[in-house]
C-alpha positions as CSV (number, residue, x, y, z in Angstrom):
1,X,124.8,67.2,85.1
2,X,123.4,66.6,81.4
3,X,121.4,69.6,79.4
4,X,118.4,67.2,79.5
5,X,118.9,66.9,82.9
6,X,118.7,70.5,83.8
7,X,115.8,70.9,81.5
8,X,113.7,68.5,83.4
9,X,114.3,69.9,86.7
10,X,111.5,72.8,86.5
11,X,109.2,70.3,85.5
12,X,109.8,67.5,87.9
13,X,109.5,70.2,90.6
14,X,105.9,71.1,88.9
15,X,105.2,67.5,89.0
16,X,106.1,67.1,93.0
17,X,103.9,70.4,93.8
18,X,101.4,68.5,91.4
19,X,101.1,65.1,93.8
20,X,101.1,67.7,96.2
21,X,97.9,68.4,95.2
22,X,99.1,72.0,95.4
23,X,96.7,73.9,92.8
24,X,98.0,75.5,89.8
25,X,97.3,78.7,90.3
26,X,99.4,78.5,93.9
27,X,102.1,76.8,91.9
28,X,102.5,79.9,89.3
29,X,102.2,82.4,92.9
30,X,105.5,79.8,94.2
31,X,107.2,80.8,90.6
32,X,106.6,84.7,90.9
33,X,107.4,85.0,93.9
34,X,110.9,83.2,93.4
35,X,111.3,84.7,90.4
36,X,111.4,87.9,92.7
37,X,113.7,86.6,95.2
38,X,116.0,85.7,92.6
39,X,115.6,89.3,91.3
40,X,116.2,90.4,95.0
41,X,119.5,88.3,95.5
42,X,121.2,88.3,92.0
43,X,120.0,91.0,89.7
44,X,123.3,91.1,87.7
45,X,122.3,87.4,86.8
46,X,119.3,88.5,85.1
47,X,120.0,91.9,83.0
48,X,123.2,93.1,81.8
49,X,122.2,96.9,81.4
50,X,123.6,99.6,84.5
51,X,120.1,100.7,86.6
52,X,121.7,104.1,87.5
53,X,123.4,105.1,83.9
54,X,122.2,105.7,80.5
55,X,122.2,106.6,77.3
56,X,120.6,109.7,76.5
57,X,120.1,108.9,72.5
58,X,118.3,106.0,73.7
59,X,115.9,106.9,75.5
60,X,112.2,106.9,76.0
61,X,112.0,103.5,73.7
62,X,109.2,101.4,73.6
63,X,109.4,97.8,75.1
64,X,111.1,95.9,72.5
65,X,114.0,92.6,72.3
66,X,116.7,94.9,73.8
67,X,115.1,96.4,76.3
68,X,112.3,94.3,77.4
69,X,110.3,96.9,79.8
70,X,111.2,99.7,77.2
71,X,113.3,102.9,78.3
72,X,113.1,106.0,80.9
73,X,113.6,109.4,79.9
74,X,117.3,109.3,80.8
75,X,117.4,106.3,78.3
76,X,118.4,103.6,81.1
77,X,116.7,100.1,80.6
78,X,113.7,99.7,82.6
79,X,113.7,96.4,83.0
80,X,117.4,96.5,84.6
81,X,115.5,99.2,87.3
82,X,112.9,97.1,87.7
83,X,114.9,94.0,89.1
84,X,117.4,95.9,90.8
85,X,114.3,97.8,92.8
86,X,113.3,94.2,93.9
87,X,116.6,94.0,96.7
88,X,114.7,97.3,98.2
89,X,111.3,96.2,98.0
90,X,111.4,92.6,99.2
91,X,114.3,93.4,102.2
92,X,112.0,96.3,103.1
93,X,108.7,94.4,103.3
94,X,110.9,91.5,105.4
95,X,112.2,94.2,107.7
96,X,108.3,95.2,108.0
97,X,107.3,91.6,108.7
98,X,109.9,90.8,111.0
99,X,108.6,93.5,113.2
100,X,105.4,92.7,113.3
101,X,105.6,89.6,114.0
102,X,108.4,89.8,117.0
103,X,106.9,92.8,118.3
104,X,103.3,91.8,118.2
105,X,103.8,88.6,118.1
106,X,105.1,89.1,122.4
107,X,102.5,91.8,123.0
108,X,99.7,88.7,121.9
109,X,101.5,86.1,123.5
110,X,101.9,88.0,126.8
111,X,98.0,89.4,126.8
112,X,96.8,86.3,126.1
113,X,98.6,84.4,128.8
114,X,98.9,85.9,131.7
115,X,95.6,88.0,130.9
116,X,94.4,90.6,134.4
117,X,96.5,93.8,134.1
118,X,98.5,92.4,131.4
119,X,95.8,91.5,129.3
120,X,94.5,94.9,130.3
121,X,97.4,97.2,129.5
122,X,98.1,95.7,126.2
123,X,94.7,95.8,124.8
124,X,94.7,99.4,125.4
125,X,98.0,99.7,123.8
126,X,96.3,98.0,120.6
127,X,93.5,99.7,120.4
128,X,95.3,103.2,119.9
129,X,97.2,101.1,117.2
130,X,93.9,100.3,115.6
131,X,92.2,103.2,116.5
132,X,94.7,104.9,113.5
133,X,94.5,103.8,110.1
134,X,97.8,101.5,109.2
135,X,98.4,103.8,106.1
136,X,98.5,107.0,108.2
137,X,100.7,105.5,111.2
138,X,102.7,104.1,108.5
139,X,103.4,108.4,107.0
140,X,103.3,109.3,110.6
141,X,106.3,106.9,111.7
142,X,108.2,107.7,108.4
143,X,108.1,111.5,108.8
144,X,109.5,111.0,112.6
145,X,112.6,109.2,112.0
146,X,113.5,110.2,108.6
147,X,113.0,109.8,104.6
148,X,114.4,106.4,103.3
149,X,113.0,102.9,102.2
150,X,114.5,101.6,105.8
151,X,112.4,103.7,107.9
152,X,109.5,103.2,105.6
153,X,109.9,99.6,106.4
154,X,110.2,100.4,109.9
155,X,107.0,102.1,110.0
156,X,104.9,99.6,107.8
157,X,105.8,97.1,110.7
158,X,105.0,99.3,113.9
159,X,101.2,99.4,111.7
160,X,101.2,96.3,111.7
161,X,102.1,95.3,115.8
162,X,98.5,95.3,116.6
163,X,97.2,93.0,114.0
164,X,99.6,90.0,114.8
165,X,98.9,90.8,118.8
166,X,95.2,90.3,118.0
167,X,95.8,87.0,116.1
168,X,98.7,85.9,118.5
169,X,96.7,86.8,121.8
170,X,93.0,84.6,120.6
171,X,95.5,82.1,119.7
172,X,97.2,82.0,122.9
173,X,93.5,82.0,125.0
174,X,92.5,79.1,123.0
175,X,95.6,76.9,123.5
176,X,95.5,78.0,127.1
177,X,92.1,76.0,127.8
178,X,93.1,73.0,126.1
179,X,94.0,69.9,128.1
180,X,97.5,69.5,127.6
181,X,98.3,72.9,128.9
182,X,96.1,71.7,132.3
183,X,97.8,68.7,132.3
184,X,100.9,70.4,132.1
185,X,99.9,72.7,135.0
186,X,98.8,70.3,137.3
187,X,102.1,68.3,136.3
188,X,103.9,71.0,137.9
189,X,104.9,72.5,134.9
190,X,106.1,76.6,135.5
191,X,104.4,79.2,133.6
192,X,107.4,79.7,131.8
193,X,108.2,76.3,130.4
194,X,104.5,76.0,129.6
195,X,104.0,79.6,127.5
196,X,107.7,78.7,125.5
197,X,107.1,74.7,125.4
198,X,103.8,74.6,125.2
199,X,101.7,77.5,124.5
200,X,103.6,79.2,121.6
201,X,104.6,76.5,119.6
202,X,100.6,75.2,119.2
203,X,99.2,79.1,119.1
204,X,102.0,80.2,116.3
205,X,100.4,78.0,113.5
206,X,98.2,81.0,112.8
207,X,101.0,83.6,112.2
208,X,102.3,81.7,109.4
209,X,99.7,82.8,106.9
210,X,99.1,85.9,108.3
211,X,102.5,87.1,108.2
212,X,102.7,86.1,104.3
213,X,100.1,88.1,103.7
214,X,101.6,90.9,105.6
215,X,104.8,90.1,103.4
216,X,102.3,91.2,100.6
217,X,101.1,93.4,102.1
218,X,104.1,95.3,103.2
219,X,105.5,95.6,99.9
220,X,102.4,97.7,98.8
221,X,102.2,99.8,101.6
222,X,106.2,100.3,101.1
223,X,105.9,100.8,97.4
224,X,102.9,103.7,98.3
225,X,105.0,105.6,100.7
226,X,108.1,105.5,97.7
227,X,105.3,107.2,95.5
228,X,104.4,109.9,97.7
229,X,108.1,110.6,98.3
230,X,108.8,108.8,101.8
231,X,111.2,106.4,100.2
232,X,114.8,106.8,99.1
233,X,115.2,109.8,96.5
234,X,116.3,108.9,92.7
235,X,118.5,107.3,91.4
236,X,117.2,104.3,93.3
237,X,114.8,102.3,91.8
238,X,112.2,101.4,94.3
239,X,109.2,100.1,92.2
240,X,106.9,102.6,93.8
241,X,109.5,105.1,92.9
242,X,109.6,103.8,89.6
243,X,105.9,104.5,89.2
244,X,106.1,107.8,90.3
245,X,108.5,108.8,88.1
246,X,106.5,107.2,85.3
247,X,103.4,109.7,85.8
248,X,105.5,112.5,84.5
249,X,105.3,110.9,81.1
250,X,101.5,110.2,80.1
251,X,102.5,109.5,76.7
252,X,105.3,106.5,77.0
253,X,102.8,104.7,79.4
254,X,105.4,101.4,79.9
255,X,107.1,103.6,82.4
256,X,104.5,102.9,84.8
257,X,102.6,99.7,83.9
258,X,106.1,97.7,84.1
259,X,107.1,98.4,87.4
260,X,102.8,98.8,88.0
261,X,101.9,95.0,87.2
262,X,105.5,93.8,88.7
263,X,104.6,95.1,91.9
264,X,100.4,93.6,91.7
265,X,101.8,90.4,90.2
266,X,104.1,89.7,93.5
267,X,101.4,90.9,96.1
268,X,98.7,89.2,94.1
269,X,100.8,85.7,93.9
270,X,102.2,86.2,98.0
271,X,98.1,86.7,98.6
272,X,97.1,83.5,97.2
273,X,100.5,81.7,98.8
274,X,99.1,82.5,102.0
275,X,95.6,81.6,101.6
276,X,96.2,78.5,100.4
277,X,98.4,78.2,103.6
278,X,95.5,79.2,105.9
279,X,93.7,76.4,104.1
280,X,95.8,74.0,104.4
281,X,96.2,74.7,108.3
C-alpha cells in the first residue's frame, strides 16, 4: 500500500459518509468518538509519556509541543493520563449500557407481552426505579458493593433498567397489535417463537438510539461519581478523577479543562450519533 494511498483513505471514507447523506456535524461526532475508542484500545500508540510516573522538575507546565495537555503537579504528561483514562471510561459506560439494556431490555419485553400480573408486577418494580433520581441510585448502588470504577459502572446501569423497560415494553404493545403478529397467532405460532421471532426483533429498533445515548450518558454519570470519590483512587486516571484532582490547582487551569472538554466533546458527539440514529429510524 502506497503513502498516497494511505493519505486518501480518511477522505474517501468522508466522501462515502458524504453520499450517505450523513451530515457533517454527525460525521466529526463518528471521528471523536473513534478517536476515543482508539484511545480506549491502544493508548501506547498514541503518547509515549508513562500515565503513573513523572518528573518532578517538570511539572505543572503549561500545554505546549512536548506535552500537548500541559503537566500535573507530579510533573506527569496530561495528555498521556488523559488517553490512558479513556480504557476506564468507555469499558465502564459499556459495562453500564450492557446492563441496561439486558436487564431492562427483558423486564420491557416481558411486561409488554404477556401484560396481566406480569405487566402489573413489573411496572411496579419500575416505578420505584423512577421514583429515585438516576444520580442518587447511581451513589446508592456504588456505596453498597464497594468504591471502584466497576461498581460505578454497575450502578449507572441498574439507574438505568427502568428507562430501556419503559421504551422496550411501548415497543413491544405496539408490535403486539400489528398484523403479522395475529397472523402469526392464528397460524399456530407459540408465544414463544412469536415474542423471540417476531416481537423482539421489530420492537428492538428503538433501543438502538436510546442505548447510544445511554453510552453518553453513562460516561458522565461515571465520570461524576469518579469526582466525588466513588471511582478508583489515584494513580488511575479516570477523566472525572482527572478533574477532580485539577480543582486543587485554580491557577494551572489546563489541569481540568483538558480532561473537562475531552469528556463534553465525547458525550456531546455520542449525543448527536444517536439522534441522528433516531432520525434515521
Amino acid at each position: 500500500m502506497t503513502l498516497a494511498s494511505l493519505s486518501s483513505t480518511p477522505t474517501t471514507l468522508v466522501g462515502r459518509l458524504t453520499g450517505l447523506r450523513v451530515p457533517p456535524v454527525v460525521i466529526l461526532s463518528f471521528l471523536i468518538v473513534t478517536l476515543a475508542i482508539a484511545w480506549s484500545l491502544a493508548p501506547g500508540l498514541f503518547t509515549g509519556y508513562d500515565p503513573v510516573n513523572g518528573t518532578p522538575a517538570q511539572k505543572l507546565l503549561g500545554p505546549s509541543a512536548a506535552h500537548w495537555f500541559g503537566t500535573d503537579h507530579l510533573g506527569r504528561d496530561l495528555y498521556a493520563r488523559v488517553v490512558y483514562g479513556t480504557a476506564s471510561s468507555v469499558a465502564s459506560a459499556l459495562i453500564a449500557v450492557v446492563i441496561g439494556v439486558v436487564a431492562g431490555g427483558i423486564i420491557g419485553l416481558l411486561a409488554g407481552f404477556f401484560g396481566g400480573w406480569v405487566d402489573t408486577v413489573f411496572a411496579r418494580l419500575v416505578d420505584v426505579l423512577l421514583a429515585i433520581p438516576k444520580f442518587l441510585l447511581a451513589v446508592i448502588v456504588v456505596t453498597a458493593i464497594g468504591f471502584d470504577t466497576t461498581n460505578a459502572a454497575i450502578a449507572t446501569g441498574v439507574s438505568a433498567v427502568a428507562l430501556f423497560a419503559r421504551v422496550m415494553r411501548s415497543e413491544v404493545i405496539k408490535t403486539r397489535q400489528a398484523t403479522f403478529v395475529e397472523s402469526s397467532f392464528l397460524l399456530g405460532g407459540s408465544r414463544w417463537h412469536i415474542l423471540w421471532r417476531h416481537v423482539l426483533p421489530n420492537a428492538s429498533r428503538s433501543v438502538l438510539p436510546l442505548a447510544v445515548l445511554q453510552f453518553g450518558d453513562s460516561i458522565l454519570v461515571i465520570a461524576s461519581l469518579a469526582f466525588l470519590g466513588y471511582g478508583d483512587p489515584p494513580p488511575a486516571s479516570d477523566w472525572g478523577l482527572l478533574i477532580s484532582i485539577g480543582k486543587d490547582y485554580l491557577k494551572w487551569p489546563w489541569l481540568v479543562y483538558a480532561p473537562a472538554l475531552v469528556t463534553i466533546a465525547t458525550v456531546l458527539s455520542v449525543n448527536r450519533i444517536s439522534r441522528w440514529l433516531r432520525k434515521t429510524d
